[in-house]
NUVEX-443426 format. One line per 4 residues: their letters; for each residue z, y, x of C-alpha. Coordinates in pm, 1 decimal. Example, Ala and Ser with C-alpha at 12.3 -4.5 7.8 and 13.67 -1.06 7.14 Angstrom:
% residues 2
as> 780.0,-450.0,1230.0 ~ 714.0,-106.0,1367.0
% end
This chain:
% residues 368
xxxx> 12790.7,13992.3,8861.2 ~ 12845.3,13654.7,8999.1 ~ 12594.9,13561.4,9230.2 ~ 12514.8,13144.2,9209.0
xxxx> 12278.0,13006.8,9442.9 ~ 12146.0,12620.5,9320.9 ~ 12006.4,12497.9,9622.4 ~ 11772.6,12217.4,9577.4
xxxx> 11573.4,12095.5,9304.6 ~ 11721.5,11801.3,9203.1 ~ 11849.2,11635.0,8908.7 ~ 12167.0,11780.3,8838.4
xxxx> 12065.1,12123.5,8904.3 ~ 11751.0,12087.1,8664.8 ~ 11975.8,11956.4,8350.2 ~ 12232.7,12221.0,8472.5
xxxx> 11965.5,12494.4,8372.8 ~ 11856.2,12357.0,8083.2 ~ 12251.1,12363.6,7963.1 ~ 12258.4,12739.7,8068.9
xxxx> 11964.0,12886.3,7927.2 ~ 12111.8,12714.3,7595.3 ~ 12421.0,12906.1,7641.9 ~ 12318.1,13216.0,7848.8
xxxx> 12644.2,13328.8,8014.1 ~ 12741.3,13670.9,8093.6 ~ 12795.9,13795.0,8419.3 ~ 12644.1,13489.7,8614.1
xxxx> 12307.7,13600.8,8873.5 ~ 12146.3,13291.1,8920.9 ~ 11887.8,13167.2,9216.4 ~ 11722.0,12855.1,9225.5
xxxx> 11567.9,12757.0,9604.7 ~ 11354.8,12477.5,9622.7 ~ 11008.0,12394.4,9774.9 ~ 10852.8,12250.8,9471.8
xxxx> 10770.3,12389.7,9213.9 ~ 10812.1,12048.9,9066.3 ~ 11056.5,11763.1,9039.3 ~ 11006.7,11433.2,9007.7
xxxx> 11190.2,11205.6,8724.2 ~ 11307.2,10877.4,8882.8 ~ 11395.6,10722.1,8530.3 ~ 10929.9,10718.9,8498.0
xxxx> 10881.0,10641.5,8862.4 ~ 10847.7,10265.4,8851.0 ~ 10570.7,10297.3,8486.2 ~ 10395.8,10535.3,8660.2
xxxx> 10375.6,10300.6,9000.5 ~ 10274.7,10009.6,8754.4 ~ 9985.5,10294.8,8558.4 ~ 10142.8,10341.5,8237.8
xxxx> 10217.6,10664.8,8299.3 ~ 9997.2,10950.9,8445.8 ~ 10156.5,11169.8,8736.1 ~ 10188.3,11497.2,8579.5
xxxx> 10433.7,11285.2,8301.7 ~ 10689.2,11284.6,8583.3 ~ 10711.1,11569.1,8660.9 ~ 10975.5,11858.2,8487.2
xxxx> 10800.2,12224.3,8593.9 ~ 11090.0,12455.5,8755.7 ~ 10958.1,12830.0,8668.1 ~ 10929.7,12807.2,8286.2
xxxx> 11279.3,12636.4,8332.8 ~ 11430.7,12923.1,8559.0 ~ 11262.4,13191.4,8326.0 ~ 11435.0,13025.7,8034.6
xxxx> 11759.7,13009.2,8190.6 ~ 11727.8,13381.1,8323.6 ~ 11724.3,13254.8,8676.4 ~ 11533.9,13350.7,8951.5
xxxx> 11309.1,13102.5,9206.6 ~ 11267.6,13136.0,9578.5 ~ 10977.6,12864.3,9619.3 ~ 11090.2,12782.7,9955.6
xxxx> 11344.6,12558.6,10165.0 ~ 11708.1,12584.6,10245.9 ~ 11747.3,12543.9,10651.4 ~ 12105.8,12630.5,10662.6
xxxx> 12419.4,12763.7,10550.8 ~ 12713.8,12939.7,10633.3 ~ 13010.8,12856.8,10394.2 ~ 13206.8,13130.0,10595.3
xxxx> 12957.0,13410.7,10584.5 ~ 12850.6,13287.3,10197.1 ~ 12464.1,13295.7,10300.9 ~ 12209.6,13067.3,10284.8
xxxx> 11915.6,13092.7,10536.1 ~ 11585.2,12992.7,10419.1 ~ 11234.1,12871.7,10565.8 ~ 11050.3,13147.8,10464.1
xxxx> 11296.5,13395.4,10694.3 ~ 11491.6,13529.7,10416.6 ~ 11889.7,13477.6,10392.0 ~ 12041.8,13496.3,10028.7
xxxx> 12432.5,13557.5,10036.9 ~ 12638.8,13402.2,9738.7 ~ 12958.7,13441.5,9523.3 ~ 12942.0,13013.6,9466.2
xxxx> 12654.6,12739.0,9610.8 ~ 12572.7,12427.6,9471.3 ~ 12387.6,12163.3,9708.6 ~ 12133.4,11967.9,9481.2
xxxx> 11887.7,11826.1,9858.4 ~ 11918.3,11477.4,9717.3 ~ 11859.1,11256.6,10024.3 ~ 11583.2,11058.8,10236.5
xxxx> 11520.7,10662.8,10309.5 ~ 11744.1,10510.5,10597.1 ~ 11528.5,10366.4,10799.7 ~ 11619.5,10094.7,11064.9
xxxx> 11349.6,9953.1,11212.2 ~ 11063.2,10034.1,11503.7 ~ 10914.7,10329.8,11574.1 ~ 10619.4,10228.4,11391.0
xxxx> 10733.7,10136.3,11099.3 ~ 10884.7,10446.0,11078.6 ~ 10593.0,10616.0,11148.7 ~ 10409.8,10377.7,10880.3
xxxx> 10640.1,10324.4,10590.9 ~ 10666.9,10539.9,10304.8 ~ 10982.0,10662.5,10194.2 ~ 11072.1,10645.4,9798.6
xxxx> 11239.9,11001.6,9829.4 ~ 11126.5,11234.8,9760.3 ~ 11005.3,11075.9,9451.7 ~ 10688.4,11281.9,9473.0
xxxx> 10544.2,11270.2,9766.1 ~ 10609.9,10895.6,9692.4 ~ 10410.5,10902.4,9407.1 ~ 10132.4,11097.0,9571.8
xxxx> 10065.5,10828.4,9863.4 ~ 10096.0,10570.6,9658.6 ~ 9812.1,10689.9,9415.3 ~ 9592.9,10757.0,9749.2
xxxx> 9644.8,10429.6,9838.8 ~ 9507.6,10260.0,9534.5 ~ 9211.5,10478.7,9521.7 ~ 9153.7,10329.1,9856.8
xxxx> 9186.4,9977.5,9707.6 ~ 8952.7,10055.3,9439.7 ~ 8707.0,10194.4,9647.1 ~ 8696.9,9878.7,9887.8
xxxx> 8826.8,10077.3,10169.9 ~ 9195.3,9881.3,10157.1 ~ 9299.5,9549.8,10082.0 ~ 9541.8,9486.3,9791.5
xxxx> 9823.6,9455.0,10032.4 ~ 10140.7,9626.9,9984.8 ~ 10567.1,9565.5,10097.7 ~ 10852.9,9714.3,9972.1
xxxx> 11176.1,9735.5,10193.2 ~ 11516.8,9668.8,10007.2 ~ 11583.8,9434.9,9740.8 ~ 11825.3,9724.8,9554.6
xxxx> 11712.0,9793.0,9197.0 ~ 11471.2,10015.4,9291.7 ~ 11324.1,9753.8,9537.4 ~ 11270.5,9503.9,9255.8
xxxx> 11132.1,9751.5,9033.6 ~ 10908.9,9872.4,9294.9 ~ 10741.3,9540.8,9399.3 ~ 10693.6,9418.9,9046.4
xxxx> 10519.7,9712.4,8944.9 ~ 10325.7,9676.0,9246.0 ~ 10188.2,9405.0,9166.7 ~ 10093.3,9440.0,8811.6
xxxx> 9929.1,9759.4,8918.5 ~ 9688.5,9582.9,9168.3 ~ 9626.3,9283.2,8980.3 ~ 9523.9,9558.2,8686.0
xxxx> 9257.9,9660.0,8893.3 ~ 9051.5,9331.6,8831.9 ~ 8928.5,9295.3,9168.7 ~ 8790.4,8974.5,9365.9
xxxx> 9027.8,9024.5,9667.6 ~ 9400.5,8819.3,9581.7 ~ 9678.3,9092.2,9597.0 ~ 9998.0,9055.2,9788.7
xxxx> 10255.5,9200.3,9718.8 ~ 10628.6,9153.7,9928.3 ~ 10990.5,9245.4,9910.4 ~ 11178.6,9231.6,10221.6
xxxx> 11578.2,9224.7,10268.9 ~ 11760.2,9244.2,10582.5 ~ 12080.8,9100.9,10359.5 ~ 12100.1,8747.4,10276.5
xxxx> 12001.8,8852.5,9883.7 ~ 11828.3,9068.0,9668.6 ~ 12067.2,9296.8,9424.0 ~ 12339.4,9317.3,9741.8
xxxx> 12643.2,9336.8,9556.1 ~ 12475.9,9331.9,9230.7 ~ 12537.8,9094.9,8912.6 ~ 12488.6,8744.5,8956.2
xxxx> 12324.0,8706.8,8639.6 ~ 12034.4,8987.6,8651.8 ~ 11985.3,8823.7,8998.5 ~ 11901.5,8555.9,8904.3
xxxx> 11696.4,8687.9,8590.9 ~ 11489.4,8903.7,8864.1 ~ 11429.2,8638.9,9114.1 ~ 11310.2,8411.1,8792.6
xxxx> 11068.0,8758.8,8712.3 ~ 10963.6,8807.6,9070.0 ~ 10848.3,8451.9,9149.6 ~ 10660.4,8494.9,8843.6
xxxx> 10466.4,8756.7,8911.5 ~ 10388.0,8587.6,9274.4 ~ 10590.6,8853.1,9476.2 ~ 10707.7,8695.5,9805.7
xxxx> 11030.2,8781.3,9868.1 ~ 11198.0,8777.4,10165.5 ~ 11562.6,8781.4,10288.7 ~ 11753.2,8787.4,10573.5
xxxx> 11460.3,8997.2,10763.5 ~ 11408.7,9254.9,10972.5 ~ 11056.9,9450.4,11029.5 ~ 11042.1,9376.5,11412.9
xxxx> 10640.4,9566.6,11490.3 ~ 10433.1,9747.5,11200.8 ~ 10052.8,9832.6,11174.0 ~ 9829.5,9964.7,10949.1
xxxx> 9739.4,9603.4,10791.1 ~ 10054.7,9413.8,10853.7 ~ 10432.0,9391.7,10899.4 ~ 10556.9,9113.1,11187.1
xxxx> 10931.4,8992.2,11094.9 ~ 11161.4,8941.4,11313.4 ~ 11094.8,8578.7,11250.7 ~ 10764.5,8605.0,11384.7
xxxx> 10572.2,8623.5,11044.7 ~ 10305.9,8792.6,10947.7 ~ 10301.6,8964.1,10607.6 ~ 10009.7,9194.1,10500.7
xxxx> 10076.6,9511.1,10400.4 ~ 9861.9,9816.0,10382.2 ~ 10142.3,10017.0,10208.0 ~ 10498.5,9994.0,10299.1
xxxx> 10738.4,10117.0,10054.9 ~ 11139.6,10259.8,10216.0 ~ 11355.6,10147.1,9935.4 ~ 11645.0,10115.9,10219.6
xxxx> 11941.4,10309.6,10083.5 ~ 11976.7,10683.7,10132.3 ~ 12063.3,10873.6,10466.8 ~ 12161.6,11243.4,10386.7
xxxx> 11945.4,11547.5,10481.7 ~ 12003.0,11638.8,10863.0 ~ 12068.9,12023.9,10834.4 ~ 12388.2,11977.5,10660.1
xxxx> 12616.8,11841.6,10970.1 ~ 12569.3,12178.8,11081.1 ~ 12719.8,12379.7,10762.1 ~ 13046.8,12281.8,10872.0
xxxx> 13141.9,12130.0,10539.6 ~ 13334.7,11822.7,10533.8 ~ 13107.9,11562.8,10490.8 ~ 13104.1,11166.8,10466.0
xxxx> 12859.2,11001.7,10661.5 ~ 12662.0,11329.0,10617.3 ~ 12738.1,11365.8,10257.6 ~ 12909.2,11659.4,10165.8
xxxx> 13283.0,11532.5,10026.7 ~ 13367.9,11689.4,9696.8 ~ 13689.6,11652.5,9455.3 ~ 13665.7,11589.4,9092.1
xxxx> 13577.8,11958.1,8997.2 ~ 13247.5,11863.6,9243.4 ~ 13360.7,12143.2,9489.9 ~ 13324.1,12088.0,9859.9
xxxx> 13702.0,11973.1,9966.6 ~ 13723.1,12183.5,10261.7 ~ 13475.9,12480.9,10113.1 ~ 13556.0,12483.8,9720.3
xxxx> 13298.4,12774.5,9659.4 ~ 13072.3,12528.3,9780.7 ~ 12988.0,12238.3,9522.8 ~ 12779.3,11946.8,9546.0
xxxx> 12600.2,11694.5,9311.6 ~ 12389.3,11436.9,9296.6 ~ 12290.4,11247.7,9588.7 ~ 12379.8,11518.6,9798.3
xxxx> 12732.2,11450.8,9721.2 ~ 13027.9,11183.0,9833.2 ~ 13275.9,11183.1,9535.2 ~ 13606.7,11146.4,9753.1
xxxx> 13787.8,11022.3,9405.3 ~ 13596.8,10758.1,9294.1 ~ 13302.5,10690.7,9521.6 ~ 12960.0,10602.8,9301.5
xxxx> 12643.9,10447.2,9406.2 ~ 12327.9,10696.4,9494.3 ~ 12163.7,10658.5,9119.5 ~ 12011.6,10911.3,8911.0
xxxx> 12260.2,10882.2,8623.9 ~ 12498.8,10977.3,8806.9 ~ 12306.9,11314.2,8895.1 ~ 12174.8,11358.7,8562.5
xxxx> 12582.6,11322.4,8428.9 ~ 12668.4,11573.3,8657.3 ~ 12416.2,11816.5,8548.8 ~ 12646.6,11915.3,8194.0
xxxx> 12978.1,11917.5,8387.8 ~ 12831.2,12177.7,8654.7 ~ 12678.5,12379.2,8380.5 ~ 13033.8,12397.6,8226.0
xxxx> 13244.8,12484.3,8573.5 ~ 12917.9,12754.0,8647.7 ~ 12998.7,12902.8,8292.5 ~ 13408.9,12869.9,8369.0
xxxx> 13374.5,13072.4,8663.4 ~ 13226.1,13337.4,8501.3 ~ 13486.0,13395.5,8256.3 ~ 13768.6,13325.9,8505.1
xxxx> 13881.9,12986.4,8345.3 ~ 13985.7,12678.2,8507.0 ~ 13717.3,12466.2,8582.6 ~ 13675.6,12102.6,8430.3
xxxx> 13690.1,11778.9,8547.4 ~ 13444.6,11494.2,8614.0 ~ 13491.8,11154.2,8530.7 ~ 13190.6,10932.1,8611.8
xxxx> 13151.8,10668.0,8420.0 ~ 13245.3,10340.0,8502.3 ~ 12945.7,10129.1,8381.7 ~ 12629.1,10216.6,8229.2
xxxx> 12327.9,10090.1,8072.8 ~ 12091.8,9957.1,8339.0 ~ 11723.9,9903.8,8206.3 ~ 11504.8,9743.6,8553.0
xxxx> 11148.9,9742.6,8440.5 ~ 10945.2,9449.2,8539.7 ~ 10620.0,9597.5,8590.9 ~ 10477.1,9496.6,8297.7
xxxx> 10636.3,9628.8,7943.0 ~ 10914.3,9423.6,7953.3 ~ 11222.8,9549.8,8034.2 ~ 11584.3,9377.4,8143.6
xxxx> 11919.0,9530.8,8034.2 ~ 12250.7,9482.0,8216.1 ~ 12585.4,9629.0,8124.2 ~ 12971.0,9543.6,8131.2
xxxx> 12788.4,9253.0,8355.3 ~ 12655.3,9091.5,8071.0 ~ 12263.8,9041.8,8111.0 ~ 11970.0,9055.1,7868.0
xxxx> 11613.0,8998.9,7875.7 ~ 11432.6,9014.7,7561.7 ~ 11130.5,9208.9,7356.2 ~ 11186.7,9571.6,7262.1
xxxx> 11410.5,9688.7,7608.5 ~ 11125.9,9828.0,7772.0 ~ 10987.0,10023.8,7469.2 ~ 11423.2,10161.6,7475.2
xxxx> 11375.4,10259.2,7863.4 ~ 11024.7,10451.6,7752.2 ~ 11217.8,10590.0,7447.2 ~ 11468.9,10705.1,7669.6
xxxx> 11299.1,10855.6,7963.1 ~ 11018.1,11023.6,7710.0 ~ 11288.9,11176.1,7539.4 ~ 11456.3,11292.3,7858.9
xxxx> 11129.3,11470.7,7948.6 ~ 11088.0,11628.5,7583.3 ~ 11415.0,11873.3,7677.6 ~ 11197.8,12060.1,7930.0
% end
C-alpha cells in the first residue's frame, strides 16, 4: 500500500477526495490531518457576511467526506515535516510517516502595520474563524453593546466584497445609530493591478452604498473604537477586517523545501521542485511555471488534477500535467443580490449575475 498523507484541509484537498471516493483506487492508504473538522467555502463567504446565508451553509463537513473516500482523519495540526525522513509531526504528539505528502495549509493575512492593529484586526483566513468573529460582532451591534462601525484593509476583490457586504449587513439591522463602514488601501487604488473597467464599476457601487474608501493609507495606531491613518484621521471602526494579501504559514521554512517567499515552489505536476514526493496546492503553493494569484479557483482547479496524479501513482503511471487557466469568470458580489461579472477584461453589471454566483456556489456545496 501507498501511504498518502493530505495535510491540511483546504480546498484542493477537499475536491481531491470527493474525486477519489468516486473512483476508489487500489492500493492508495490515505490520511487526512487537519484541525477542523470543517472547512470553510470562500465562493459563500461574502453572502453569508452580508446574511443571506446562514453559517453552517459554508461549511463542507470532513469525516463523512474521508469515510466516503476510505480515508482516515487525524483531527489535529501539522507542526512539521521532514521530506528526508517522509514523516510528518503533529500537535497532538503523534508522527505519521508517508510514501507521498500533499501540503493543502492555505495561508494567513500579511499584516503591516502596529502592534495593535495586529493585535486588533481580524484576519479573513482562515475563512472560519473569520466568519465566527464577525457574527459575534454583530450580535454585539444588535444588542447595543457596539456601534455599527466596521474597516476592511485591502481594496483586492475580496476587500470590495467585504466592505459592501458590510454595510448592507448593518444597515439590515434597522437601527437608529448611522453605520460606517471603510475600505482602506495602502496603494494608490482599489483592484491593484486589476481591470480598469470593474474599477471603476466598483468604485461607482461603493460610493453608493456610502463606503468610505480610502487610498494611499497606512493604519498608523489602532483601538478598540477607531483606526488613526497615517494622515492623522480618525476612522471608526469596531471591527477591522485583514484583507491584506496572504503571508504563508511559518512552520514551513523549516521543512527544508524550496520555497518562494515561504511558499513551497512546485512544477507543473504540483510536486515540490526540490522534494517531488512532496506536492503542494492551493495557496500553499508557488507555481514556478506560470505564477497565479492566491484565489480559490485556482485551489478548487487543482483539486481534479491531484486526484488524477494521487490515482497515477498508484498504478505506476506518469503523472499529468496542470495547466491553470488563463482567465476565468469573476462574479464580485455587491452586498446586496446583485452581482458584477468580469472576464477576458470585458465587464458586466446587470440583473440575474448574482442569482449565477448563488447557482454556482449552491451547486458547489451540493457535491458534499
Amino acid at each position: 500500500m501507498t501511504r498518502i498523507l493530505l495535510i491540511g484541509g483546504g480546498h484542493t484537498h477537499v475536491v481531491a477526495l470527493r474525486h477519489l471516493a468516486r473512483r476508489k483506487p487500489a492500493g492508495l492508504d490515505i490520511h487526512l490531518v487537519s484541525p477542523d473538522l470543517t472547512t470553510s467555502y470562500s465562493g459563500l463567504l461574502p453572502g453569508h457576511i452580508a446574511g443571506h446565508w446562514k453559517r453552517h451553509t459554508l461549511e463542507i463537513p470532513l469525516p463523512p467526506l474521508c469515510r466516503t473516500a476510505g480515508a482516515t482523519l487525524h483531527s489535529t495540526r501539522a507542526t512539521s515535516l521532514d521530506p528526508a525522513a517522509q514523516t510528518v509531526d503533529l500537535a497532538d504528539g503523534d508522527t505519521l510517516s508517508f510514501d507521498y505528502a500533499s501540503l493543502d495549509i492555505g495561508a494567513i493575512a500579511e499584516v503591516s502595520g502596529p502592534e495593535s492593529l495586529r493585535k486588533l484586526g481580524v484576519p479573513v483566513k482562515p475563512l472560519g474563524p473569520f466568519a465566527d468573529r464577525w457574527s459575534a460582532f454583530v450580535s454585539q451591534v444588535e444588542t447595543g453593546k457596539l456601534p455599527p462601525h466596521a474597516a476592511v484593509l485591502g481594496a483586492g476583490t475580496a476587500g470590495v466584497e467585504l466592505a459592501l457586504s458590510m454595510k448592507y449587513r448593518l444597515e439590515k439591522l434597522g437601527l437608529s445609530r448611522p453605520v460606517h463602514v471603510s475600505l482602506i488601501e495602502r496603494g494608490t487604488d482599489l483592484l491593484p493591478g486589476g481591470n480598469a473597467s470593474m474599477r471603476a464599476q466598483l468604485q461607482r457601487e461603493l460610493k453608493r452604498a456610502g463606503v468610505a474608501m480610502f487610498t494611499g493609507e497606512t493604519v498608523a495606531d489602532a483601538d478598540e473604537d477607531s483606526l488613526r491613518l497615517a494622515s492623522r484621521e480618525d476612522v471608526p471602526a469596531g471591527f477591522v477586517a485583514l484583507a491584506t494579501g496572504a503571508r504563508p504559514q511559518a512552520w514551513l521554512t523549516g521543512t527544508g523545501l524550496t520555497l518562494n517567499d515561504g511558499f513551497v515552489s512546485v512544477g507543473q505536476a504540483l510536486q515540490s521542485v526540490s522534494h517531488p514526493h512532496v506536492f503542494a496546492c492551493g495557496d500553499t503553493a508557488h507555481l514556478t511555471f506560470d505564477p497565479r494569484p492566491k484565489a480559490g479557483v485556482f485551489a478548487v482547479r487543482q483539486g481534479a488534477v491531484l486526484a488524477k496524479q494521487l490515482v497515477r501513482l498508484a498504478a505506476n503511471q506518469p503523472l499529468a500535467q496542470y495547466h491553470p487557466q488563463k482567465d476565468y469568470l469573476k462574479l464580485v458580489s455587491l452586498g446586496r443580490r446583485r452581482a458584477i461579472a468580469e472576464k477576458w477584461g470585458v465587464t458586466l453589471n446587470m440583473p440575474g449575475l448574482w442569482a449565477l454566483k448563488r447557482h454556482i456556489d449552491l451547486k458547489f456545496m451540493d457535491n458534499y
